[in-house]
C-alpha positions in Angstrom: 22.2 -1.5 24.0 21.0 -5.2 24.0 19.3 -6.7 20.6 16.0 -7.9 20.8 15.5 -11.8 21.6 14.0 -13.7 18.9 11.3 -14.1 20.9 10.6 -10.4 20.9 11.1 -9.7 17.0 8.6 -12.8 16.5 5.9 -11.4 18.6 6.6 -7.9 17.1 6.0 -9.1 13.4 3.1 -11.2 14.6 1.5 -8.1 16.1 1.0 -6.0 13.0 -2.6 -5.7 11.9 -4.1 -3.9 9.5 -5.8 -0.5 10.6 -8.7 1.4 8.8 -9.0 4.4 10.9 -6.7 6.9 12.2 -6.3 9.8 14.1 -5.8 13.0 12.6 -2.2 13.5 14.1 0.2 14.6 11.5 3.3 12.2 10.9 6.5 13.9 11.0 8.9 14.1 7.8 11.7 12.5 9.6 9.5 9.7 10.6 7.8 9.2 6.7 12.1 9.5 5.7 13.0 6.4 8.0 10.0 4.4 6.7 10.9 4.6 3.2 14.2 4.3 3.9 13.7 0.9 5.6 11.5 0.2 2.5 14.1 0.5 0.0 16.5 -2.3 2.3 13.6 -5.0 0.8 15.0 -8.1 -0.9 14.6 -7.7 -5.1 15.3 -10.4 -7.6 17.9 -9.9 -9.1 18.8 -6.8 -6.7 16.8 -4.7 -9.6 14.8 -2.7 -6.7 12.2 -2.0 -9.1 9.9 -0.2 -6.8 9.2 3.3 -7.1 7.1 5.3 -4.1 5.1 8.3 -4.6 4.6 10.4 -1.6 0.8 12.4 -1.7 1.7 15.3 0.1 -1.1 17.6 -1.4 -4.5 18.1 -1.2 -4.8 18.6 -4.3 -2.8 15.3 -5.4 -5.2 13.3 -3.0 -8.3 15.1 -4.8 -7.1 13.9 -8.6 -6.3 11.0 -7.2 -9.8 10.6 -5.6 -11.4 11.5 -8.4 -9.7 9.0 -10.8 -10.1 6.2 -8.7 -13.6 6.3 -8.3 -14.9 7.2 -11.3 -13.0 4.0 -12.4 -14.9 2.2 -9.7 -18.2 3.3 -10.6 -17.6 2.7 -14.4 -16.4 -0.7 -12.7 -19.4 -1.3 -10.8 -22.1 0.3 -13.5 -21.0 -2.5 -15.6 -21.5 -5.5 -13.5 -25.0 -3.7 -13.0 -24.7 -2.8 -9.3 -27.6 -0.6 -7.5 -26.7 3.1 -8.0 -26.7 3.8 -4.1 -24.3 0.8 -3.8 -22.1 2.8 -6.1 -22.0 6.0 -4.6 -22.0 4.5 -1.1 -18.8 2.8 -2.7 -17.2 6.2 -3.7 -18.6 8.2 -0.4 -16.6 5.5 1.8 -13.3 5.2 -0.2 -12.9 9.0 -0.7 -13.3 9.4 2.7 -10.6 7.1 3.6 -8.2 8.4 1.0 -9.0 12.0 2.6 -8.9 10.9 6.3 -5.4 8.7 6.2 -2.8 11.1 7.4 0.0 9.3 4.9 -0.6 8.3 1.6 1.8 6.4 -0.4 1.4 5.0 -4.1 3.7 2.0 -4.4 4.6 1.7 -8.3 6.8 -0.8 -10.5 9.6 0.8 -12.4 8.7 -1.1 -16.2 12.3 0.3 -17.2 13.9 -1.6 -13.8 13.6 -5.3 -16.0 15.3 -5.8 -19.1 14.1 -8.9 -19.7 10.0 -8.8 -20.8 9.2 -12.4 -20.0 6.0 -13.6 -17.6 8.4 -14.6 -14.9 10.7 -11.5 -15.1 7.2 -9.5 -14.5 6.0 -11.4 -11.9 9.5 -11.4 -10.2 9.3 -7.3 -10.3 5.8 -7.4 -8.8 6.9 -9.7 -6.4 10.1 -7.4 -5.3 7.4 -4.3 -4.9 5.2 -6.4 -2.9 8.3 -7.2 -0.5 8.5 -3.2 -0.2 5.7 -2.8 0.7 5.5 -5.5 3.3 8.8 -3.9 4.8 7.2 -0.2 4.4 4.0 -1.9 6.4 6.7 -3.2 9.3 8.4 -0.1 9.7 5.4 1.9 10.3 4.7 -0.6 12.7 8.0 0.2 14.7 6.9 3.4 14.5 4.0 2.9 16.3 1.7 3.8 13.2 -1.1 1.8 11.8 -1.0 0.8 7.9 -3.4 -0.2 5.8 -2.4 -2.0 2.0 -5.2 -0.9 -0.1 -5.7 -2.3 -4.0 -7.6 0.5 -6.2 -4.8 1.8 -8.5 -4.6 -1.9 -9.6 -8.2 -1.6 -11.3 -7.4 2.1 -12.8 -3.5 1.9 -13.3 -3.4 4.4 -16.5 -6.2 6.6 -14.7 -3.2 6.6 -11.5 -0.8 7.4 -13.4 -2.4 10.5 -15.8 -4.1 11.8 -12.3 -0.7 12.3 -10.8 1.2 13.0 -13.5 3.5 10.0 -13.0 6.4 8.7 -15.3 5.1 6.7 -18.2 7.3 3.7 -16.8 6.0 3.8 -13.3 3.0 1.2 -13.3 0.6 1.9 -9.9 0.7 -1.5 -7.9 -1.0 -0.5 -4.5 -1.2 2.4 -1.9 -0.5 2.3 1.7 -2.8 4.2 4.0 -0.4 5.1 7.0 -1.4 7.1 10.5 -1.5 6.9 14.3 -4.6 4.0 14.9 -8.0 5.2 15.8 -9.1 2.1 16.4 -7.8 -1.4 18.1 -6.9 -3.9 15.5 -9.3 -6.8 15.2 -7.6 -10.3 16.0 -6.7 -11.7 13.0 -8.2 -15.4 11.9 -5.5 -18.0 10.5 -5.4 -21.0 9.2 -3.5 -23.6 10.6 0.5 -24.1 10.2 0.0 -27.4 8.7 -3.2 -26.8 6.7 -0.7 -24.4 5.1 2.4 -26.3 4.3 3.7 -29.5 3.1 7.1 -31.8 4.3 
């Protein structure tokens, strides 16, 4: 079996976008198993692999999770004194997301995975589960699913945590909304090699 050109695995990576909407095809196990497992192979300072991945199989997970989230958000939004039918259009469209992505995966940082407490030792940990998630993104990608990185549990990590009953030590980062694409990606706008680096 021949390898890929370089060409081919350039193009490939350029190729992911982000996808919002998905069909309502179930993913198989085996499929979820190889994603994770490519995951895990992410670089980590250190080799620490402090990422930690919980898998919302449920209904019921999804609806405490739901739940949580946006009651953070309007508590969120309340405060910086936005219109009441902002809020709850708000928390109609993000529970219908949460509900309508076939795969649903809370990306956390193992606290316990650093032994060292210093700014940069966090930041290197947070780093590390960002690279996870990158390489969880790419591999649903060679699965032909769509992925999504979505932010919430960052603004309601303790509510995250209580809602699914997480270890203490596991600190919600991000979710990834996975699922075949109901949609065709939008072209992605980017800024120009050199307006982004320096010799």
């Amino acid at each position: 079996m021949m390898s890929p050109s370089p060409g081919d695995l350039h193009a490939f990576l350029r190729s992911r976008r982000s996808i919002r909407r998905f069909k309502p095809d179930p993913v198989p196990a085996a499929v979820i198993e190889r994603i994770l497992t490519t995951a895990i192979h992410a670089p980590s300072a250190h080799n620490l692999q402090p990422w930690r991945f919980a898998l919302l199989a449920s209904e019921s997970a999804r609806e405490r999770l739901g739940q949580a989230l946006t009651a953070a958000m309007r508590r969120d939004m309340a405060a910086a004194d936005a219109p009441e039918a902002e809020i709850e259009t708000r928390v109609t469209r993000s529970l219908r997301r949460l509900n309508d992505a076939p795969v649903v995966i809370l990306l956390c940082r193992d606290l316990t995975a650093v032994r060292e407490q210093k700014p940069q030792d966090t930041v290197m940990a947070i780093q590390s589960v960002a690279n996870a998630a990158t390489y969880l993104l790419l591999a649903a990608h060679a699965e032909g699913l769509g992925g999504n990185w979505i932010c919430w549990p960052l603004y309601a990590q303790e509510e995250t945590r209580t809602a699914l009953e997480l270890p203490e030590a596991w600190e919600p980062q991000a979710m990834l909304f996975l699922g075949y694409a109901d949609e065709e990606p939008k072209e992605k706008a980017l800024k120009p090699l050199l307006e982004v680096t320096v010799t």
